[in-house]
C-alpha positions, 0 to 999 in steps of 0.5 A, spaced: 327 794 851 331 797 856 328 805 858 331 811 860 325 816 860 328 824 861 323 828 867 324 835 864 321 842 864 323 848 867 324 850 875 318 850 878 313 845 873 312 840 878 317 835 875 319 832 882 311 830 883 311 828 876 317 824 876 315 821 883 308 819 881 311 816 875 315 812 878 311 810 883 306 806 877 312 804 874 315 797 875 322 795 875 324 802 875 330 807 878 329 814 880 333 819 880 333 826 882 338 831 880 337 835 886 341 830 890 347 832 887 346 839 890 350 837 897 356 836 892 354 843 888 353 847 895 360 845 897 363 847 891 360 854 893 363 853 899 371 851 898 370 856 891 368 862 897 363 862 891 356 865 894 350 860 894 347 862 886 345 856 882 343 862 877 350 865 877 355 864 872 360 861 877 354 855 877 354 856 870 362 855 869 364 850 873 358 845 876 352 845 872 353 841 865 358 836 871 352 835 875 347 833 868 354 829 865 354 824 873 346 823 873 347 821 867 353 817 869 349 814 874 343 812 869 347 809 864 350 804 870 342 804 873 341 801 867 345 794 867 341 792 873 333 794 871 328 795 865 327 803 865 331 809 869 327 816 870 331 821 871 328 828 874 333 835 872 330 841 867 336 837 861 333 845 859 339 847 855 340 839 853 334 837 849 335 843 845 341 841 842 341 836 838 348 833 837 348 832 845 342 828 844 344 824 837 349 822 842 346 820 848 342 815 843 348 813 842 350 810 848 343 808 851 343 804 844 349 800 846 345 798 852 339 796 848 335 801 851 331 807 848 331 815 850 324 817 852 322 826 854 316 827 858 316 835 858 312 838 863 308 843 860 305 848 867 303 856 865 308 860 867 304 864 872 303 857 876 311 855 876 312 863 880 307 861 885 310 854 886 316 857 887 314 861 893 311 856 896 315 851 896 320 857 899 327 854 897 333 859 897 335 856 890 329 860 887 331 866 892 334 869 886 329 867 881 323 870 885 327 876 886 330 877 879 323 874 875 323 878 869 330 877 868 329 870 870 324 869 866 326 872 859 333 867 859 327 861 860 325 857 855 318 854 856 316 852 849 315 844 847 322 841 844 318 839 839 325 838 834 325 831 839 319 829 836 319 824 831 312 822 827 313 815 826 315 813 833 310 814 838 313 815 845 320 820 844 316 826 846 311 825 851 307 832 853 305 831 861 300 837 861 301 840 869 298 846 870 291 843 873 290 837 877 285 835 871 290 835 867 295 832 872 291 826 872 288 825 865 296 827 863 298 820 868 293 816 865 296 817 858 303 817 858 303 810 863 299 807 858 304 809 852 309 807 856 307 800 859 304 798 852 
C-alpha cells in the first residue's frame, strides 16, 4: 500500500535531520520540504512591500495555509509514480483539526495510499538552542519574542490522531538526544517496512 508519512513538530525539533534520515533508509520514496516554497513566500513579501516575518499576520492571512495546500498538491501527484511520499512542514495547526485530516484521508484513499504522522517530539529548551544555531532570519523574530512565541506553540503530542487498532497513524520520533534519535530511528523504520 501506497504512503504519504507527515514529518511534523514544532520549529526547530529537528524535523529536516529526521525527515532526511528517513528517507535516506527508505526505499522507493519522495521527499519533499516545505521550506522549498519559501522562494515563492519571500516574493510575495516583496511584490506586497510586506516586511520578511513568516510569524506575522500577513503570513498568516495571505501564504501560510497556500503553502501547506501546494506541498500537499505536490505529494498527492508524487504518489502516482512511487510507494511512499514524505513531506517534512510543522502541519502545527492541521494535525489538530480533525475535519482537515478526515479530509486528507480521503483524498490519499482514493490513491489507495495511507496517512501516517511521525511527531518529532524535542524539549523546548533543545528547539531555542537549535534555532541560534542554525541562525536563520526566519526564527529571528522567534528568538527575539520567545516568550511570546513560545506561549502561541503547541508542543503536546496530537494524540487525538492515534488510533489504538492501528499501529502506524501516529509514530512518536523522540529527538532531544542522539540515544534517543537513534533508538527512535530504529523503531519507526521497522514499523513502517513491516
Amino acid at each position: 500500500m501506497k504512503r504519504l508519512i507527515l514529518v511534523t513538530s514544532p520549529p526547530a525539533s529537528g524535523k529536516t535531520y529526521v525527515s532526511k534520515r528517513l528517507a535516506e533508509n527508505l526505499k522507493h520514496v519522495v521527499y519533499l520540504d516545505k521550506d522549498t516554497l519559501i522562494v515563492l513566500s519571500r516574493q510575495i513579501f516583496l511584490v506586497a512591500g510586506q516586511e520578511y516575518n513568516r510569524s506575522s499576520d500577513f503570513f498568516e492571512t495571505y501564504i501560510r495555509d497556500y503553502e501547506y495546500a501546494a506541498i500537499i498538491d505536490l505529494a498527492l501527484e508524487a504518489l502516482e509514480y512511487d510507494d511512499i511520499v514524505l513531506i517534512n512542514a510543522p502541519f502545527t495547526k492541521e494535525v489538530r483539526n480533525t475535519k482537515y485530516m478526515a479530509e486528507l484521508r480521503t483524498q490519499l484513499a482514493e490513491k489507495s495510499a495511507k496517512l501516517t504522522i511521525i511527531w518529532v517530539q524535542t524539549d523546548v529548551e533543545i528547539c531555542r538552542q537549535r534555532m541560534i544555531e542554525r541562525d536563520s532570519e526566519r526564527d529571528r523574530w522567534k528568538l527575539n519574542n520567545w516568550n511570546e512565541y513560545v506561549s502561541g506553540i503547541n508542543f503536546d503530542i496530537p494524540s487525538q490522531l492515534n488510533d489504538p487498532n492501528c499501529k502506524d497513524d501516529l509514530l512518536i520520533f523522540k529527538n532531544s538526544s542522539k540515544g534517543e534519535f537513534e533508538m527512535s530511528m530504529g523503531k519507526i523504520l521497522d514499523i513502517i517496512e513491516s
